[in-house]
C-alpha positions as CSV (number, residue, x, y, z in Angstrom):
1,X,-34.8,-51.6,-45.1
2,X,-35.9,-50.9,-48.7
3,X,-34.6,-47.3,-48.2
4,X,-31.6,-48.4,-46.5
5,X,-30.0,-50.4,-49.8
6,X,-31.1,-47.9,-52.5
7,X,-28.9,-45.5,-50.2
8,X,-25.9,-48.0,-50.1
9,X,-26.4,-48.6,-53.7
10,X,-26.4,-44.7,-54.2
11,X,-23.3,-44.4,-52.1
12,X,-21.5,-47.6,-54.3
13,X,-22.4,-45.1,-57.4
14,X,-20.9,-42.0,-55.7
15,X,-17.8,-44.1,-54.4
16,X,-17.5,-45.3,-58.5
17,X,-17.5,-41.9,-60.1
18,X,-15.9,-40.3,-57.7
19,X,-13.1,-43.1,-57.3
20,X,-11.0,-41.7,-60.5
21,X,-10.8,-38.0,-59.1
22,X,-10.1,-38.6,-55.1
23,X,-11.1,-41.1,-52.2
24,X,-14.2,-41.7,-50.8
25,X,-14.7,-42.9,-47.6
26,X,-17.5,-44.7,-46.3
27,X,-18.5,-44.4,-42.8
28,X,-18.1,-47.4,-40.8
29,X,-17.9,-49.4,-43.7
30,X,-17.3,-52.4,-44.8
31,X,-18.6,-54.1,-41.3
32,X,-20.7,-51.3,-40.3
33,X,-22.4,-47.4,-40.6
34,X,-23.1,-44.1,-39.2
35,X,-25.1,-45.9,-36.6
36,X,-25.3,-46.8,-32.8
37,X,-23.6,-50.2,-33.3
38,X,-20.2,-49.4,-35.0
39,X,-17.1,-48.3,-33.0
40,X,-16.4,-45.2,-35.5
41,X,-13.4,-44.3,-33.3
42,X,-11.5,-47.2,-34.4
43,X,-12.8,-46.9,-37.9
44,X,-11.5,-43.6,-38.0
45,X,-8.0,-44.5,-36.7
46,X,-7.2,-47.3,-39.5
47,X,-8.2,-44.8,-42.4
48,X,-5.7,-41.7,-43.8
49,X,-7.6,-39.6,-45.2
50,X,-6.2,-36.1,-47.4
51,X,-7.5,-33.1,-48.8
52,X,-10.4,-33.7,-52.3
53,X,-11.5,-37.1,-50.7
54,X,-14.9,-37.2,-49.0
55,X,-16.4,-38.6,-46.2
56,X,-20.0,-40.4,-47.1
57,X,-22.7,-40.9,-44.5
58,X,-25.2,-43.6,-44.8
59,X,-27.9,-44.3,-42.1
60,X,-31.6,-45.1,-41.2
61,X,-34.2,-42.3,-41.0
62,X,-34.2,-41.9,-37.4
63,X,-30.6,-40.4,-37.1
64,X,-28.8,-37.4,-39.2
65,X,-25.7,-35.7,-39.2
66,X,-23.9,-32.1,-37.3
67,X,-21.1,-31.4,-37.8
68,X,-19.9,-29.4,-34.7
69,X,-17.0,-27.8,-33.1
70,X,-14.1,-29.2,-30.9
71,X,-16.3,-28.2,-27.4
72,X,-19.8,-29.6,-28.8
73,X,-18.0,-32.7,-30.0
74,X,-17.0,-33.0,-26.2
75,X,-20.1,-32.3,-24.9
76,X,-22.6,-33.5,-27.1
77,X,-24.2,-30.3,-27.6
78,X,-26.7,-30.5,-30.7
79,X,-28.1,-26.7,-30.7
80,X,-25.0,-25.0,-31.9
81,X,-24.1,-27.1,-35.0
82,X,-22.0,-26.0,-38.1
83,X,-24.3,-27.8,-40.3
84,X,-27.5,-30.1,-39.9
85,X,-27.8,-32.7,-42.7
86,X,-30.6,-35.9,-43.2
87,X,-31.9,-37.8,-45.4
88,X,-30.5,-40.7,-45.3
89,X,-27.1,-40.1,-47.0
90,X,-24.5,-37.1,-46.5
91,X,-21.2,-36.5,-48.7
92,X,-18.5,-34.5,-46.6
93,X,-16.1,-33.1,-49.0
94,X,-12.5,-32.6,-46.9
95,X,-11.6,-29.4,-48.7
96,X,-8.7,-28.2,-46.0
97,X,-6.3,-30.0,-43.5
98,X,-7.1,-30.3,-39.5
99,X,-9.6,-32.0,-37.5
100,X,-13.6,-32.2,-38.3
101,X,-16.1,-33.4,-35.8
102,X,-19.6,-34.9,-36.6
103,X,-21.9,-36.2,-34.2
104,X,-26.0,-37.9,-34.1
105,X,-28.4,-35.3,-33.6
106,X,-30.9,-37.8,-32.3
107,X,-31.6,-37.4,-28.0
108,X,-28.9,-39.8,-26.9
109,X,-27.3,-41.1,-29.7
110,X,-24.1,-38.9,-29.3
111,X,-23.0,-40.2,-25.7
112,X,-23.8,-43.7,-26.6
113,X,-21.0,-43.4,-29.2
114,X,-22.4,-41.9,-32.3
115,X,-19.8,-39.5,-32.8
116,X,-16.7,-39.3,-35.5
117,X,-13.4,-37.2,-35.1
118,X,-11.5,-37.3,-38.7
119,X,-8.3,-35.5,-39.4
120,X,-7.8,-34.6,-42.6
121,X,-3.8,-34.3,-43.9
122,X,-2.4,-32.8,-47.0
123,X,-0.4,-35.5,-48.6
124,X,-1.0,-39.0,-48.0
125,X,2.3,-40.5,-46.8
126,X,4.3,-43.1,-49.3
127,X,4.5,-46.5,-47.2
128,X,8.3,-46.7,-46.4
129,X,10.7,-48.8,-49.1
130,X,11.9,-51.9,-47.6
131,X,15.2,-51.8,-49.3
132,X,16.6,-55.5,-50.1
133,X,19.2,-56.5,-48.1
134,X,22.7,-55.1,-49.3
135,X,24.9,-58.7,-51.1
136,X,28.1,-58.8,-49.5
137,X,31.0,-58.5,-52.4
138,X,32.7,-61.5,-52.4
139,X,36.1,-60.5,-52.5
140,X,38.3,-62.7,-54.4
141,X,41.8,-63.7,-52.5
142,X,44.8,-61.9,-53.3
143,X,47.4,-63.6,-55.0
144,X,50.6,-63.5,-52.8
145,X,53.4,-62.1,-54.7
146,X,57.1,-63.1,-53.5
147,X,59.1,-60.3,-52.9
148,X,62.1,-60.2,-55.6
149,X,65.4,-61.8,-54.8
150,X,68.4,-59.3,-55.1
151,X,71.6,-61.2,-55.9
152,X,74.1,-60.2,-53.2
153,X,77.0,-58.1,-54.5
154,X,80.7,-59.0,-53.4
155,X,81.8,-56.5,-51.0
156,X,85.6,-56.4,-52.6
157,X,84.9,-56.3,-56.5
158,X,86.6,-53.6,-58.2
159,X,84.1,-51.1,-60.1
160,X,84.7,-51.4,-63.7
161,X,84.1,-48.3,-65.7
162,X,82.2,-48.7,-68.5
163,X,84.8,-46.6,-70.8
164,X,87.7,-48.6,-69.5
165,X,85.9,-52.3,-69.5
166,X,88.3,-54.5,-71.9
167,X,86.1,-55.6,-75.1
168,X,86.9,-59.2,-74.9
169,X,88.7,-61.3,-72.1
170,X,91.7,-63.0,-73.5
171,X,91.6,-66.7,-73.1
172,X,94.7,-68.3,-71.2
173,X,97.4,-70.2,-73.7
174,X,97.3,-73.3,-73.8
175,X,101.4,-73.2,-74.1
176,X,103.7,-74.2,-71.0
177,X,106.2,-71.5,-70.3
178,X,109.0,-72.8,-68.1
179,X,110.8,-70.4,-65.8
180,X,114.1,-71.0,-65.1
181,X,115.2,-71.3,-61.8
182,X,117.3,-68.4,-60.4
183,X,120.5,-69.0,-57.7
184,X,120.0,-67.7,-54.6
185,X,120.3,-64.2,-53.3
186,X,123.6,-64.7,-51.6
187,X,125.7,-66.0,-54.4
188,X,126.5,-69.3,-53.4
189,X,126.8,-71.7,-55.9
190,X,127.1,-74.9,-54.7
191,X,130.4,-77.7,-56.1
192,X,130.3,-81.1,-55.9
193,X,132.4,-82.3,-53.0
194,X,135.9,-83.3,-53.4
195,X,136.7,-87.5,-53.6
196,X,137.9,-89.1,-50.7
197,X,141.4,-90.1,-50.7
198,X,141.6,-94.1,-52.0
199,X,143.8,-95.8,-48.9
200,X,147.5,-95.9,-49.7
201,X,148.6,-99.6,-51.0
202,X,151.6,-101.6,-49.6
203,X,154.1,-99.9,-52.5
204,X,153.8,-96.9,-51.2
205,X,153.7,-98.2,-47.3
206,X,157.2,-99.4,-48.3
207,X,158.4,-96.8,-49.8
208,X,157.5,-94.1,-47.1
209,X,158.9,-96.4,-44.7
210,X,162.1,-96.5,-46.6
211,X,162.1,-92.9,-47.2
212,X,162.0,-92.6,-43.6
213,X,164.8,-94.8,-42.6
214,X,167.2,-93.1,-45.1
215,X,166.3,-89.7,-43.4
216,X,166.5,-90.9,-39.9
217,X,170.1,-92.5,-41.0
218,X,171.4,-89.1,-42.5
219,X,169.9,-87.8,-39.4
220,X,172.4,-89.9,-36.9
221,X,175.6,-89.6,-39.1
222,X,175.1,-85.7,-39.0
223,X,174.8,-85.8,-35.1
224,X,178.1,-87.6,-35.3
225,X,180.4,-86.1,-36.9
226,X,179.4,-82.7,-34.8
């Protein structure tokens, strides 16, 4: 157990130093190791790793580290491994993209799950930008604008030319003319009507009468002497 911490305090030193350059990754950690105990599948899905950071293996005597190819990853085959590595602590440096495979070369360990697939990417991709939600303008309400009023033109006034406009109006006299009246067209000017005859008094009954005998007389006389 002694041995155990002095390599986890080794790896907290090589995690520090090497912390200001690129990521290191421990295996398993923070709840777990390069052991029989830890699901290292699921570790190795939550983590993003990218080329210059490093993979650190820390683990009890008993087990070591290979890493192997695709097929002996599958297989669990120990005697054809890329690299053999012990001693209690092993630094991976990820120094090109694609997929690495490690395994336990300890009888057994491998197809009880001590095994890691880690795929190593080029760039580490920015979380998206949650963008605040757009304000809605707040349009202010249009003023309504009556339309203009056109004074209506009389249909019969005369067009006035501008050269020919009079340059004042004359005000109307305040004299009376009168106009005297004219006869009529056919020439007739009207008389006052005669008087009426006054009725004849009793002289002049008498003396018609009288003239009348007087005539009647000469009258007879004539008719006899013929």
């Amino acid at each position: 157990m002694a041995i155990v911490k002095i390599l986890l305090s080794l790896a907290t030193i090589v995690i520090v130093f090497g912390s200001t350059m690129a990521a290191n990754h421990t295996v398993g950690a923070p709840n777990g190791g390069w052991d029989q105990n830890t699901a290292l599948a699921t570790w190795a899905a939550s983590k993003t790793v990218v080329v210059g950071d490093s993979l650190i293996f820390v683990y009890a005597p008993n087990h070591d580290v290979l890493e192997v190819t695709k097929a002996d990853y599958d297989s669990c085959q120990t005697t054809n491994a890329l690299s053999t590595n012990g001693g209690g602590m092993t630094i991976m440096p990820l120094s090109s993209t694609g997929k690495r495979y490690f395994i336990c070369g300890t009888g057994g360990h491998c197809a009880s799950g001590m095994k890691l697939e880690i795929n190593t990417l080029a760039t580490a991709s920015p979380p998206p930008a949650v963008a605040p939600p757009a304000k809605s303008p707040v349009s202010s309400p249009t003023p309504k604008i009556a339309p203009p009023v056109s004074s209506p033109s009389p249909k019969n006034a005369p067009k006035i030319s501008p050269a020919k406009s009079p340059a004042a109006a004359v005000p109307p006299s305040s004299t009376t003319i009168e106009v005297p009246t004219l006869p009529p067209s056919s020439g007739f000017v009207p008389t006052s009507s005669p008087p009426s005859p006054s009725p004849p008094s009793s002289a002049d009954k008498i003396s018609v009468l009288a003239s009348s005998t007087v005539g009647f007389g000469v009258v007879i006389m004539m008719l006899f002497f013929m």
